[in-house]
Gaussian input, Z-matrix of N, CA and C with variables (Angstrom, degrees):
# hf/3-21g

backbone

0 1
 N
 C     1     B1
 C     2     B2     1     A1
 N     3     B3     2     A2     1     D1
 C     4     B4     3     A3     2     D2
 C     5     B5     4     A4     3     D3
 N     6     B6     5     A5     4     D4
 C     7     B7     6     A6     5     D5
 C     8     B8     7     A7     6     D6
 N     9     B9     8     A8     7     D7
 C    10    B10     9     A9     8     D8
 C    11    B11    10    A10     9     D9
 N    12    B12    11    A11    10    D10
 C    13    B13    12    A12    11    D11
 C    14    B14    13    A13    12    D12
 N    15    B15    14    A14    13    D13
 C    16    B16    15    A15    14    D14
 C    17    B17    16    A16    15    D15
 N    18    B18    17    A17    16    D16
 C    19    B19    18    A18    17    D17
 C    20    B20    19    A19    18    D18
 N    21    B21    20    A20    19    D19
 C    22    B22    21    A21    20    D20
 C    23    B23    22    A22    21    D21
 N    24    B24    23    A23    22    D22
 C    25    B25    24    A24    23    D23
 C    26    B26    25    A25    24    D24
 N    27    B27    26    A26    25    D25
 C    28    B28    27    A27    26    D26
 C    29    B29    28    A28    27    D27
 N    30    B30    29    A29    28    D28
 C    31    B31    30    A30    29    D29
 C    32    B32    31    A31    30    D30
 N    33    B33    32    A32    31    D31
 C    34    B34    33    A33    32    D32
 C    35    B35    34    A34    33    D33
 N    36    B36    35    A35    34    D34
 C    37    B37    36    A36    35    D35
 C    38    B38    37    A37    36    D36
 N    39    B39    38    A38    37    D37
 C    40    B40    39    A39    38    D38
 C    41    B41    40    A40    39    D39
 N    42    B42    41    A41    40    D40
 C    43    B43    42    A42    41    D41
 C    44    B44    43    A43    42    D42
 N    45    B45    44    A44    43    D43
 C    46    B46    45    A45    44    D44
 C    47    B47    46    A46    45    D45
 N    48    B48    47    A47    46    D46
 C    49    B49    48    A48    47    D47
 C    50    B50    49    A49    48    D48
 N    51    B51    50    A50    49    D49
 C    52    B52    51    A51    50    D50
 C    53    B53    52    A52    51    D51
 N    54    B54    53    A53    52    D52
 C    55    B55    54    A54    53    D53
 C    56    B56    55    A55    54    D54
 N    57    B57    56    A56    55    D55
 C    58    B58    57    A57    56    D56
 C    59    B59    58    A58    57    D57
 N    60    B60    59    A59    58    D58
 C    61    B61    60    A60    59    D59
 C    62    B62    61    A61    60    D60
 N    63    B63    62    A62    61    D61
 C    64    B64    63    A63    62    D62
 C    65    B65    64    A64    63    D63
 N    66    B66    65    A65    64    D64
 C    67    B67    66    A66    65    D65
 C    68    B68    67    A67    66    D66
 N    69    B69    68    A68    67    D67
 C    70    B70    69    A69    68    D68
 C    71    B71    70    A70    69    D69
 N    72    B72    71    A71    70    D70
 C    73    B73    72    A72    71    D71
 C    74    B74    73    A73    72    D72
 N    75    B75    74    A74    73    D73
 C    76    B76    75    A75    74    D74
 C    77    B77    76    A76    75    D75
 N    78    B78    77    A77    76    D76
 C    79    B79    78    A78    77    D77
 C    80    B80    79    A79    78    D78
 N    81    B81    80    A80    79    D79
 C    82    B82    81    A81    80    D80
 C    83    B83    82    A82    81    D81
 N    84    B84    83    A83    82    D82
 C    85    B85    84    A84    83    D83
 C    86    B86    85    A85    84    D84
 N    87    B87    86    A86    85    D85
 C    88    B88    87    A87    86    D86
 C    89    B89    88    A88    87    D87
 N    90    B90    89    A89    88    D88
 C    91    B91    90    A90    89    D89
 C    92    B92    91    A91    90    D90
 N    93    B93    92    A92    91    D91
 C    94    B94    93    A93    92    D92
 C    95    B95    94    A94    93    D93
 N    96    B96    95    A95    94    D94
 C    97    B97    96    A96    95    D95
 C    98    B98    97    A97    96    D96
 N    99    B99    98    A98    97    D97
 C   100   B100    99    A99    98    D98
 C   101   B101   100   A100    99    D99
 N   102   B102   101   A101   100   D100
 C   103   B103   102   A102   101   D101
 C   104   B104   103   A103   102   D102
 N   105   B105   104   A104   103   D103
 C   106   B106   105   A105   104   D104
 C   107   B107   106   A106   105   D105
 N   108   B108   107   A107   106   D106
 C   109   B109   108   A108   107   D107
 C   110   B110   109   A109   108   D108
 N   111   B111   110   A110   109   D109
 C   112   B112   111   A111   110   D110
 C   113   B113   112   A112   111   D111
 N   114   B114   113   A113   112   D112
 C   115   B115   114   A114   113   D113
 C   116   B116   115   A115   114   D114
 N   117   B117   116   A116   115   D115
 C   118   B118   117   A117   116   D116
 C   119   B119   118   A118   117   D117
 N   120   B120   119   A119   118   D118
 C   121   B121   120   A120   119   D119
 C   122   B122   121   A121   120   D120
 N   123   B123   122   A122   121   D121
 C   124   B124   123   A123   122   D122
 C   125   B125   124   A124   123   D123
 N   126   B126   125   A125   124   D124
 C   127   B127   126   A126   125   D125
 C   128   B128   127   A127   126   D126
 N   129   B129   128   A128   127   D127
 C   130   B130   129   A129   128   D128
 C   131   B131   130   A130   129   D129
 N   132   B132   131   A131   130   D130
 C   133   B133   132   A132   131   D131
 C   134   B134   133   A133   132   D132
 N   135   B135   134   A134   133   D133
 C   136   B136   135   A135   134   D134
 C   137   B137   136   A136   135   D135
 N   138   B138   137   A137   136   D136
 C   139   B139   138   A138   137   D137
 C   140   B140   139   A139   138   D138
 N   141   B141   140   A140   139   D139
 C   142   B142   141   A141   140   D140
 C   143   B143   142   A142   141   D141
 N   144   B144   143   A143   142   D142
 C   145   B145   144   A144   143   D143
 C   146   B146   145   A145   144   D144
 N   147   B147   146   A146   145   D145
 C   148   B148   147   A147   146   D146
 C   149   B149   148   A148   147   D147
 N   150   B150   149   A149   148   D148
 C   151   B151   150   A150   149   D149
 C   152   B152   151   A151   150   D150
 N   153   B153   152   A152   151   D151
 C   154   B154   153   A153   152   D152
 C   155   B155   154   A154   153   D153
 N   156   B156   155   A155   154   D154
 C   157   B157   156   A156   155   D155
 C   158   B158   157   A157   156   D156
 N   159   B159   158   A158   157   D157
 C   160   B160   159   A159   158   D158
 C   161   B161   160   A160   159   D159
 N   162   B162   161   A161   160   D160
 C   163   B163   162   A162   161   D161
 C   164   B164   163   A163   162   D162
 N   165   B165   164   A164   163   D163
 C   166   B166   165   A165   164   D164
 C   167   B167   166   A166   165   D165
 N   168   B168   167   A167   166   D166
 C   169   B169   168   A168   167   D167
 C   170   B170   169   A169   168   D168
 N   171   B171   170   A170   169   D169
 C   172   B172   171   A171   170   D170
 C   173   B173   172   A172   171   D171
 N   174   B174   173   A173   172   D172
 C   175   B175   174   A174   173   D173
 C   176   B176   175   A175   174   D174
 N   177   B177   176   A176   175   D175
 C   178   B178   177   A177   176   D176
 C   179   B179   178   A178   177   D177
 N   180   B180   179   A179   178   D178
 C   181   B181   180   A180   179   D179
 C   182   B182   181   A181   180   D180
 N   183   B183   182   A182   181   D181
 C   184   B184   183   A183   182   D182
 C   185   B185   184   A184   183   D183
 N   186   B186   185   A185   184   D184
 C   187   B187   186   A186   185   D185
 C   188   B188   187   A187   186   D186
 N   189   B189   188   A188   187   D187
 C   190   B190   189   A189   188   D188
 C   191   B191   190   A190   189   D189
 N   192   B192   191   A191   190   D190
 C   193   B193   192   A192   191   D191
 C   194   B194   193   A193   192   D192
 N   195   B195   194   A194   193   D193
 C   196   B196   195   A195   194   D194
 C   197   B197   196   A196   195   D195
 N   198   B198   197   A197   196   D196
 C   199   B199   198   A198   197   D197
 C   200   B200   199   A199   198   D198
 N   201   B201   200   A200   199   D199
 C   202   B202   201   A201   200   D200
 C   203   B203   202   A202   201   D201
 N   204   B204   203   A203   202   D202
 C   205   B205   204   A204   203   D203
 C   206   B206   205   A205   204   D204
 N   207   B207   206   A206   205   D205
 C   208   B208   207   A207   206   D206
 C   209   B209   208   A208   207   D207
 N   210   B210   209   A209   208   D208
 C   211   B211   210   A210   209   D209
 C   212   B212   211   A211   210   D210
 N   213   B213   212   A212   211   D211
 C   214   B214   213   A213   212   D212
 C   215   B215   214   A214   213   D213
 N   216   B216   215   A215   214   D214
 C   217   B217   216   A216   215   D215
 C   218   B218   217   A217   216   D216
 N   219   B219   218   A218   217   D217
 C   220   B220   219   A219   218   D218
 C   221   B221   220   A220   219   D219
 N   222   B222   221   A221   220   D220
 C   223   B223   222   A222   221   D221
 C   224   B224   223   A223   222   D222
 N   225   B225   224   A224   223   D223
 C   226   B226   225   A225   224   D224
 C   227   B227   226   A226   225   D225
 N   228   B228   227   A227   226   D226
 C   229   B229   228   A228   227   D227
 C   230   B230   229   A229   228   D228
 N   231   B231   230   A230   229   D229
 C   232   B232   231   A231   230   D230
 C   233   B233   232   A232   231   D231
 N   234   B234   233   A233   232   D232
 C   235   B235   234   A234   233   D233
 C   236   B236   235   A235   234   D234
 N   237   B237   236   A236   235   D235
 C   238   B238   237   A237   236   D236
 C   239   B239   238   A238   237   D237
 N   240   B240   239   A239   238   D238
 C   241   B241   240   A240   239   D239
 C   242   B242   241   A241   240   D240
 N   243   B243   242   A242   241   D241
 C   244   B244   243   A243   242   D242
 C   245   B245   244   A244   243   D243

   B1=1.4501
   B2=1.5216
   B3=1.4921
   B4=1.3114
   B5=1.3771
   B6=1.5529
   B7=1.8466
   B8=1.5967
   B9=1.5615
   B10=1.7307
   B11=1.7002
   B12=1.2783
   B13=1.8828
   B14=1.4060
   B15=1.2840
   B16=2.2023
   B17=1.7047
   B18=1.8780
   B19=1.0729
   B20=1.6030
   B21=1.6265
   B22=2.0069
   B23=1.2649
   B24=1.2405
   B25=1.6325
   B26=1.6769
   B27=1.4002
   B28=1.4279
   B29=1.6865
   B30=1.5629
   B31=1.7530
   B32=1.0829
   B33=1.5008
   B34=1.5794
   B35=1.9186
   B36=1.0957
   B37=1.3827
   B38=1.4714
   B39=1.7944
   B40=2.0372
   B41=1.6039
   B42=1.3195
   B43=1.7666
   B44=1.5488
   B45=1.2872
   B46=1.4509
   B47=1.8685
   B48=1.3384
   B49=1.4524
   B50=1.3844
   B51=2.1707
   B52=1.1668
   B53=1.4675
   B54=1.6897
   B55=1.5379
   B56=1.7007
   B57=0.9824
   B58=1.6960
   B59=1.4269
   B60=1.6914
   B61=1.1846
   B62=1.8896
   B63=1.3524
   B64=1.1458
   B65=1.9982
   B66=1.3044
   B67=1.6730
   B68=1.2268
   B69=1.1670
   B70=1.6986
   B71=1.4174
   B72=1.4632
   B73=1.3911
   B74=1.7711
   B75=1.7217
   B76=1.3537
   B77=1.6895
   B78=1.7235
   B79=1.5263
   B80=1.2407
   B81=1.6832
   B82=1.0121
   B83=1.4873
   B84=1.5954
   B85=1.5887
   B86=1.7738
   B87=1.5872
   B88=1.1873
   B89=1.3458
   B90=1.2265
   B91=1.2252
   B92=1.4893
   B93=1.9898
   B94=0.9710
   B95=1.7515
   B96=1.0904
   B97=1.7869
   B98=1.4977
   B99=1.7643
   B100=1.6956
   B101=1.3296
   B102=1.3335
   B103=1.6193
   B104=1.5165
   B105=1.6911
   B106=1.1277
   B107=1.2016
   B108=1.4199
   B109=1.4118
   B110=1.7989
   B111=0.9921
   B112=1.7113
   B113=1.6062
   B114=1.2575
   B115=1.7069
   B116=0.8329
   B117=1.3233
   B118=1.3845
   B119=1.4115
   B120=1.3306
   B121=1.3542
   B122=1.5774
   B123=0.9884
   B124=1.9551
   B125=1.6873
   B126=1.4763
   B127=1.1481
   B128=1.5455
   B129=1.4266
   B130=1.7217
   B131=1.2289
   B132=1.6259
   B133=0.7273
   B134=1.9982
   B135=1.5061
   B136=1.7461
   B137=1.9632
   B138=1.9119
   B139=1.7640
   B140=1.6303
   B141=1.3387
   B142=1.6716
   B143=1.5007
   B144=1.4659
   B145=1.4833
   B146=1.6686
   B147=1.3958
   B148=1.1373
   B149=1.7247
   B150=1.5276
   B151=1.4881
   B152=1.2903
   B153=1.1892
   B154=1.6019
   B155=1.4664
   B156=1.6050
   B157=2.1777
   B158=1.3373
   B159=1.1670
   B160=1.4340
   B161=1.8209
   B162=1.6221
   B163=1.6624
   B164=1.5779
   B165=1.1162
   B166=1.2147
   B167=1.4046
   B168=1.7598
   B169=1.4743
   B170=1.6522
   B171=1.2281
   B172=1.7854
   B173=1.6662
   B174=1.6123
   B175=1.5527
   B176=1.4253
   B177=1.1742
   B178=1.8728
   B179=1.7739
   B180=1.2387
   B181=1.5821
   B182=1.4067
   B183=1.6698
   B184=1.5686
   B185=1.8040
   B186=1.0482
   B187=2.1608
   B188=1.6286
   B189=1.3733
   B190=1.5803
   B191=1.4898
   B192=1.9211
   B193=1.0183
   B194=2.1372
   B195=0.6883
   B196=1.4955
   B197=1.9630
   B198=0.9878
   B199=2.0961
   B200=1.9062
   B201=1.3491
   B202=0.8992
   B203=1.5055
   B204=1.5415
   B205=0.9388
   B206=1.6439
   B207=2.0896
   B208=1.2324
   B209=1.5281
   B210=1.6491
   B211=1.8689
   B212=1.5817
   B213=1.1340
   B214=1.5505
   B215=1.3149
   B216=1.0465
   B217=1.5286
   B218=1.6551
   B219=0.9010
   B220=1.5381
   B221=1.7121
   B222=1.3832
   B223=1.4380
   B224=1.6488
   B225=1.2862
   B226=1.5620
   B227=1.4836
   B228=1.1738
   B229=1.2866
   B230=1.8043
   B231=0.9028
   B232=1.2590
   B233=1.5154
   B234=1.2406
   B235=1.4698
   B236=1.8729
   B237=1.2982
   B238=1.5085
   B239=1.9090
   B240=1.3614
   B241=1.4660
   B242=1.2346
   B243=1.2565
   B244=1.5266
   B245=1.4904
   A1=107.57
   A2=113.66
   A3=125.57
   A4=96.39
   A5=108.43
   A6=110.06
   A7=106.17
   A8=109.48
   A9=103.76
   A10=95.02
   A11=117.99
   A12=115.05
   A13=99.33
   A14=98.40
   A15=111.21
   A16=81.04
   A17=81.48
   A18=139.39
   A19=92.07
   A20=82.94
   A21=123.19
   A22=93.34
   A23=95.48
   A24=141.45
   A25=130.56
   A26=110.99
   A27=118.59
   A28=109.73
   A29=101.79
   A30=108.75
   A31=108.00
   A32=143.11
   A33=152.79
   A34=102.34
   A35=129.32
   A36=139.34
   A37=112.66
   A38=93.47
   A39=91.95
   A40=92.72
   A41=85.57
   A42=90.45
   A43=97.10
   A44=107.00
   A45=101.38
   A46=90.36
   A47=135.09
   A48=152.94
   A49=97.64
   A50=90.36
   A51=115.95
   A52=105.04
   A53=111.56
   A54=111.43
   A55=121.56
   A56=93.96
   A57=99.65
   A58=107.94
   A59=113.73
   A60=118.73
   A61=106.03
   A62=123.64
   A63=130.37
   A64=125.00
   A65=119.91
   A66=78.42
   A67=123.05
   A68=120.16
   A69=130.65
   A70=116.92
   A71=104.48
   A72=103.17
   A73=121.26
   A74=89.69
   A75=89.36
   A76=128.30
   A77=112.13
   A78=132.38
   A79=102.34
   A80=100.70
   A81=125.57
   A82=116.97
   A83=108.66
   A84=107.67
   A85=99.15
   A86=109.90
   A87=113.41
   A88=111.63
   A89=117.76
   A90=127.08
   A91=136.70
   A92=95.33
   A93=113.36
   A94=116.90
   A95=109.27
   A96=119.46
   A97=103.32
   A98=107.55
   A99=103.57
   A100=98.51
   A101=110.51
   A102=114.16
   A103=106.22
   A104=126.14
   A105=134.01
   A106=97.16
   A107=133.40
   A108=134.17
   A109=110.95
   A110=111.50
   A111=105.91
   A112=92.86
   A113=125.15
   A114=131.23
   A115=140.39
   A116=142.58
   A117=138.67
   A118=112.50
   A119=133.11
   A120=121.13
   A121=111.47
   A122=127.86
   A123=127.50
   A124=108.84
   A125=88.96
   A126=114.72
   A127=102.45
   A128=121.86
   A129=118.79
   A130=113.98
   A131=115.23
   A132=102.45
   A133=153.68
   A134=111.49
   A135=100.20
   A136=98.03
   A137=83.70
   A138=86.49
   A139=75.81
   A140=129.40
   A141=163.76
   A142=90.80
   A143=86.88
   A144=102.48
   A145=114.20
   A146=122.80
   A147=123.48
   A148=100.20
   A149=112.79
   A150=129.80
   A151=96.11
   A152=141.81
   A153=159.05
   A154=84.66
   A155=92.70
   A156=114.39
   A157=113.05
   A158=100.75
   A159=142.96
   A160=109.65
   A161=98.20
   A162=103.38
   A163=96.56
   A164=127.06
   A165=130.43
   A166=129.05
   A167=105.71
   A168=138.28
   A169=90.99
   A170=146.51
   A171=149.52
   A172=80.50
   A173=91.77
   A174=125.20
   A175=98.95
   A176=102.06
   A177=127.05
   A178=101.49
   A179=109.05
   A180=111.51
   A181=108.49
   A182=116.85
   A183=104.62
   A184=87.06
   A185=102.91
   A186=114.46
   A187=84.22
   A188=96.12
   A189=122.60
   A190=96.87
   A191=99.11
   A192=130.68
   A193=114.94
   A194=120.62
   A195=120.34
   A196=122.34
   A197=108.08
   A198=103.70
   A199=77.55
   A200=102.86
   A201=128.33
   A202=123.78
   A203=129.82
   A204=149.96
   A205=107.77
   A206=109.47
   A207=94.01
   A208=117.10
   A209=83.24
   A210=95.35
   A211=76.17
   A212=161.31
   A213=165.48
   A214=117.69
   A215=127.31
   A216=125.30
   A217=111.93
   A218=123.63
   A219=137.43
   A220=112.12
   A221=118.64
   A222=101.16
   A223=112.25
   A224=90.35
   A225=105.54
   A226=124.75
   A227=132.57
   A228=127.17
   A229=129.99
   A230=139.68
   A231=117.90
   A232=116.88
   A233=141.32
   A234=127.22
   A235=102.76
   A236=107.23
   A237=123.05
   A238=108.07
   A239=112.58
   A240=119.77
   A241=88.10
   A242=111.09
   A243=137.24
   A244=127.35
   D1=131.11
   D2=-177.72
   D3=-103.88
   D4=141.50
   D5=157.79
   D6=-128.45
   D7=135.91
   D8=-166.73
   D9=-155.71
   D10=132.67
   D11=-10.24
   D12=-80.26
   D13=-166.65
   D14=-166.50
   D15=158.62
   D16=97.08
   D17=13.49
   D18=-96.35
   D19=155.46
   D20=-178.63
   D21=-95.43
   D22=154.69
   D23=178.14
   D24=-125.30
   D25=-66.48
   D26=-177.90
   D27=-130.15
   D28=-52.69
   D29=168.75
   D30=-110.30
   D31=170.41
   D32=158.66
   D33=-127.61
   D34=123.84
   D35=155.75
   D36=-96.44
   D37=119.63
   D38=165.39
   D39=-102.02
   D40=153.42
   D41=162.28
   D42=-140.45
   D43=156.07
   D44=-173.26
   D45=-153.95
   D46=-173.74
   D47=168.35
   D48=-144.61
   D49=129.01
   D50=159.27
   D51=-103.39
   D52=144.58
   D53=163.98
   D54=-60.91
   D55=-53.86
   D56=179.41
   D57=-115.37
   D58=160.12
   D59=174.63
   D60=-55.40
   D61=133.93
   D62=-160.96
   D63=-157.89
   D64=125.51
   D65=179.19
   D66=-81.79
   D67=-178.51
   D68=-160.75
   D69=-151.48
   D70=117.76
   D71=168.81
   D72=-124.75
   D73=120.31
   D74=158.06
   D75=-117.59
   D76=154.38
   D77=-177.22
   D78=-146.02
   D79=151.01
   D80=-175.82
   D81=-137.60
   D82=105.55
   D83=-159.08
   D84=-117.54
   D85=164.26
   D86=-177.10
   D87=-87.66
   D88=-157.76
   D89=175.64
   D90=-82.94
   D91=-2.28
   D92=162.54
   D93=-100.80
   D94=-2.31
   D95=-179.88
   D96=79.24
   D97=33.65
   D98=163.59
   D99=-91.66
   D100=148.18
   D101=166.35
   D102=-75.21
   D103=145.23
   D104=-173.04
   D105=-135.81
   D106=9.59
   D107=-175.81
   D108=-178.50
   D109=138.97
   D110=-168.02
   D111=-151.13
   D112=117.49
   D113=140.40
   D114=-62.21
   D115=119.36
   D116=-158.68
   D117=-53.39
   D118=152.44
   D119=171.79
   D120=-76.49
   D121=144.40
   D122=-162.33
   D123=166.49
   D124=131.63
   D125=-168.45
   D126=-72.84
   D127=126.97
   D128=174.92
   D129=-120.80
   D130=148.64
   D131=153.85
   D132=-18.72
   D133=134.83
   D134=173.91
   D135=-80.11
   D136=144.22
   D137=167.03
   D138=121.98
   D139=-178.43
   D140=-163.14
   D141=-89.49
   D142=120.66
   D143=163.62
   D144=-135.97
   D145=169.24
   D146=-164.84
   D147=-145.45
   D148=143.75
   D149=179.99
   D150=-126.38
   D151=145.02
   D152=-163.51
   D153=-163.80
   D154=137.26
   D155=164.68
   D156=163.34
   D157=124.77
   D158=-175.02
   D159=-38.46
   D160=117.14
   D161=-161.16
   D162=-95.81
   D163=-2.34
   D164=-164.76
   D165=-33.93
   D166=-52.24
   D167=-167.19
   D168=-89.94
   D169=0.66
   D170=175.69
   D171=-89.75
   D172=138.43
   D173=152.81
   D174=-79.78
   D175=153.46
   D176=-175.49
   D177=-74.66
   D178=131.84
   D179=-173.54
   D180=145.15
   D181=-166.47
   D182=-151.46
   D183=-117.88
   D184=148.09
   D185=-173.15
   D186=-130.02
   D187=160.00
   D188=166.68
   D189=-132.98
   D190=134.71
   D191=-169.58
   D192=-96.59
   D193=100.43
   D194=-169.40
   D195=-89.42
   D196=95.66
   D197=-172.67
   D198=-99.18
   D199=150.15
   D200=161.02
   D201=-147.85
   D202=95.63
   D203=-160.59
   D204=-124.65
   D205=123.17
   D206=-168.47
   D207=67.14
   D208=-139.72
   D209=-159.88
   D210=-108.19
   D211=-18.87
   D212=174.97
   D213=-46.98
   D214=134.45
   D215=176.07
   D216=-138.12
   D217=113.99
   D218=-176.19
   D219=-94.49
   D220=111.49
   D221=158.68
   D222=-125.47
   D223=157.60
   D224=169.61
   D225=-128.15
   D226=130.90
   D227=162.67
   D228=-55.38
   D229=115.05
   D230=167.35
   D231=-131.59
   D232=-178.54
   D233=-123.64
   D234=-171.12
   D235=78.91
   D236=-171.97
   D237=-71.46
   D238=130.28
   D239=-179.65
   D240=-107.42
   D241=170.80
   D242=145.56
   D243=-65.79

């Protein structure tokens, strides 16, 4: 899982690859473990995929990013400025 850019500003894009068509969930919670962003659960395409959404309404500070694919769970840190 890629996050770009990080540090965020206005938008954040993950892109990540599933092997097989699969569903997928991504969230994005603060530092208190509120969700500030949630993806629908949905099955995607296999091969590179990409999520784009608007950071605007996030206070400046550090979020953890959550893919959950399968039985797999991916996190990333990423790190919102003003």
């Amino acid at each position: 899982m890629n996050i770009f850019p990080n540090p965020i500003h206005a938008q954040v894009t993950i892109e990540f690859y599933v092997e097989n068509e699969m569903p997928v969930e991504v969230s994005v919670t603060d530092i208190h473990g509120r969700v500030v962003y949630a993806a629908e659960k949905s099955a995607l395409n296999a091969g590179r995929n990409q999520l784009t959404f608007d950071t605007g309404n996030m206070a400046a500070g550090v979020y953890l990013c959550r893919l959950k694919k399968g039985n797999e769970m991916l996190y990333r840190k990423i790190v919102k400025l003003n």
